[in-house]
C-alpha positions as CSV (number, residue, x, y, z in Angstrom):
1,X,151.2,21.4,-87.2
2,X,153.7,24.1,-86.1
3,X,157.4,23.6,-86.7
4,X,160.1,25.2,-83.9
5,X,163.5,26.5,-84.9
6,X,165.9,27.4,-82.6
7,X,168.3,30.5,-83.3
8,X,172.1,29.9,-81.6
9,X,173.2,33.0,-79.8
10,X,176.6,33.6,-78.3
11,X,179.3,34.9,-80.1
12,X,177.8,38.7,-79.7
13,X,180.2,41.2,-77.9
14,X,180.7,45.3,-78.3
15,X,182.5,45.9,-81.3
16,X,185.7,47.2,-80.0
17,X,185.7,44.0,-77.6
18,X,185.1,41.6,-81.0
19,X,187.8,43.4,-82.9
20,X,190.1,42.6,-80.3
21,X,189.3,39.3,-79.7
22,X,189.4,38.9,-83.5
23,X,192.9,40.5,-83.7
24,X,193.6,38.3,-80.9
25,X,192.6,34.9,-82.1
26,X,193.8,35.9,-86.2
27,X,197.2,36.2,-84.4
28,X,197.2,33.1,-82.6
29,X,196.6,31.6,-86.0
30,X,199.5,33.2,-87.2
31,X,201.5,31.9,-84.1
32,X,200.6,28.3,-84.7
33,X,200.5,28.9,-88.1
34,X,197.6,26.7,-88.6
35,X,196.8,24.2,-91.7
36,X,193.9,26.3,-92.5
37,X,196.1,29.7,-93.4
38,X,197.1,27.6,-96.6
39,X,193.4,27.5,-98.0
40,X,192.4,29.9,-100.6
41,X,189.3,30.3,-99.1
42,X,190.7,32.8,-96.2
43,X,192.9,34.6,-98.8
44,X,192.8,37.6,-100.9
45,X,192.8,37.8,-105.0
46,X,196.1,38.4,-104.6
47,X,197.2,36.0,-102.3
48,X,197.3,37.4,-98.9
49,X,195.9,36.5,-95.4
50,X,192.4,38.3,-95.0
51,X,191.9,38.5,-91.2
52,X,188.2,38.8,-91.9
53,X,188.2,35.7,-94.1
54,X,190.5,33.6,-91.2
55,X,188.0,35.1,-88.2
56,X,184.8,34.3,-90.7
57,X,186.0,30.6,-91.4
58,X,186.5,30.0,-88.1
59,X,183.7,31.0,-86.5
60,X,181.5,29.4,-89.0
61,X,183.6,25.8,-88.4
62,X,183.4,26.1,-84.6
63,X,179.6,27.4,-84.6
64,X,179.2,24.0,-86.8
65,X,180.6,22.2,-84.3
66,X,178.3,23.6,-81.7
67,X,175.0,22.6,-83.8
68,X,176.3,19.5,-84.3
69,X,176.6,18.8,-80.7
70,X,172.7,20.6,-80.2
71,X,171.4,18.3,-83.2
72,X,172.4,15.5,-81.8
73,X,171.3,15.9,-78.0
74,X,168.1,17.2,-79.0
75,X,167.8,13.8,-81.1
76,X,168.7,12.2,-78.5
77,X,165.6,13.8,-76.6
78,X,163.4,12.7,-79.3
79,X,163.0,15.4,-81.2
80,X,163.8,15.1,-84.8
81,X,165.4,17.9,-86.3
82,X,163.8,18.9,-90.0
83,X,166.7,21.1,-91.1
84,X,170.0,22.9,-90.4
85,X,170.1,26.2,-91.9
86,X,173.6,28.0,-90.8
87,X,172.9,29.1,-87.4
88,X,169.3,27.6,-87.0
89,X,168.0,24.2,-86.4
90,X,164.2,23.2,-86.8
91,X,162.8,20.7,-85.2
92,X,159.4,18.5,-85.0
93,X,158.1,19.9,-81.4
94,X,159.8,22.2,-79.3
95,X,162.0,21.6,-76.5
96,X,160.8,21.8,-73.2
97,X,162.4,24.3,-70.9
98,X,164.5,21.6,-68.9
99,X,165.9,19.9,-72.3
100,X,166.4,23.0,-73.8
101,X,168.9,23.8,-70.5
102,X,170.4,20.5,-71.3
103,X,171.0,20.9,-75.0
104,X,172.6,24.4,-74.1
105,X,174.6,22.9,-71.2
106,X,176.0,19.9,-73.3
107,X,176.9,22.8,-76.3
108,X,179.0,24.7,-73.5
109,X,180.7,21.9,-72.4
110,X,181.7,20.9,-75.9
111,X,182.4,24.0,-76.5
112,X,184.2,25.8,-73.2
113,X,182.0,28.8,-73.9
114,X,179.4,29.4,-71.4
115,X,177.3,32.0,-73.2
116,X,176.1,29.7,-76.0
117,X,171.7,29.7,-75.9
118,X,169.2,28.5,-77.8
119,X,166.4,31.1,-79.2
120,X,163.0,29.4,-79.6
121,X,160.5,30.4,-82.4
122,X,157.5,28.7,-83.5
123,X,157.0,28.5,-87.1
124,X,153.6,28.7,-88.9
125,X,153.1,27.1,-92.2
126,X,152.5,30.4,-94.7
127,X,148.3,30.5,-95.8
128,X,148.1,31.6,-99.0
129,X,145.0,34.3,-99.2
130,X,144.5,33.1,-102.8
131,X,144.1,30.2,-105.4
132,X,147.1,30.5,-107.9
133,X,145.6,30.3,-111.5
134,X,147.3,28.1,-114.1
135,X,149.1,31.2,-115.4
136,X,150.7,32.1,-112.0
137,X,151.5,28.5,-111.3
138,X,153.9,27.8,-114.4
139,X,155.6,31.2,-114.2
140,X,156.6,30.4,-110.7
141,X,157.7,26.6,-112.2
142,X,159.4,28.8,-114.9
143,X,161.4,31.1,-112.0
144,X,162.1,27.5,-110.1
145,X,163.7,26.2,-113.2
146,X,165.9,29.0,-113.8
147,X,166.9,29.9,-110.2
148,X,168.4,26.0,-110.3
149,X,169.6,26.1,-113.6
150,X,171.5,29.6,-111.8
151,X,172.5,27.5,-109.0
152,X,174.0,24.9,-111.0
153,X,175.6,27.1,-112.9
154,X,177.3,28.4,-109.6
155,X,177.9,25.5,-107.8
156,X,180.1,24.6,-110.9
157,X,181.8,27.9,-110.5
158,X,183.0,26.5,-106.6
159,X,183.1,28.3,-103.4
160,X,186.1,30.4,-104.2
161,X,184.9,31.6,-107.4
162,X,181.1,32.6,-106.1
163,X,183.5,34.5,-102.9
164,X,185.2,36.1,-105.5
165,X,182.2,37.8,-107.7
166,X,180.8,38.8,-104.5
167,X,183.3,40.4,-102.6
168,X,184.8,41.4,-106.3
């Protein structure tokens, strides 16, 4: 049976109109000089503000919030939603066309921004065009194991410290 993830659009603009707003909204941080500005997460190596970091943390909290209000009104239309995968949600069945207006009418109400939409796509379970032979199937066990002994490796590491080998 198919799967149906929806894809959150909204927060697209022209460029020159997003790098005002972002100059805009990292400024009003600075104004209110927000909790937030204090986290290490949102500042350089050195120690300074980032505006990209500040505009990047909070768009990423407040587009959270926003998929936590769509999970929960399409649960609430008895759907149950499989996964959450940063912008994306996938569901069970899809979303009619009327619950789908509701889901993206309660996210604008939460929200205050009226161009928030929901972007359906059905999903297909992948059909492999061949039988895996032994060999094949425990050197992809052997790439599992070390991609999570990787992972582990990094989660240890912390947010800030996988931030800083990428951007570094």
């Amino acid at each position: 049976m198919s799967k149906t993830v929806y894809y959150l659009t909204g927060m697209n603009g022209r460029l020159t109109e997003q790098n005002l707003l972002d100059k805009y909204i990292f400024n009003l941080c600075q104004e209110n000089q927000c909790d937030f500005l204090k986290l290490e997460e949102v500042r350089t190596r050195c120690g300074s503000l980032s505006r990209a970091k500040v505009i990047a943390y909070l768009y990423q909290h407040f587009e959270t919030l926003v998929m936590d209000v769509a999970a929960n009104e399409i649960e609430k239309r008895g759907r149950k939603v499989l996964a959450r995968i940063h912008d994306a949600i996938i569901i069970d069945k899809k979303l009619g066309l009327d619950n789908k207006m509701e889901v993206e009418e309660a996210m604008k109400a939460a929200s205050g921004n009226e161009y928030w939409h929901l972007v359906a796509k059905e999903l297909e379970p992948y059909e492999r065009p061949y039988s895996l032979d032994k060999e094949e199937i425990e050197a992809h066990r052997e790439r599992i194991r070390k991609e999570e002994a990787h992972a582990k490796a990094m989660a240890e590491r912390g947010l800030l410290g996988r931030m800083l080998d990428w951007v570094g």
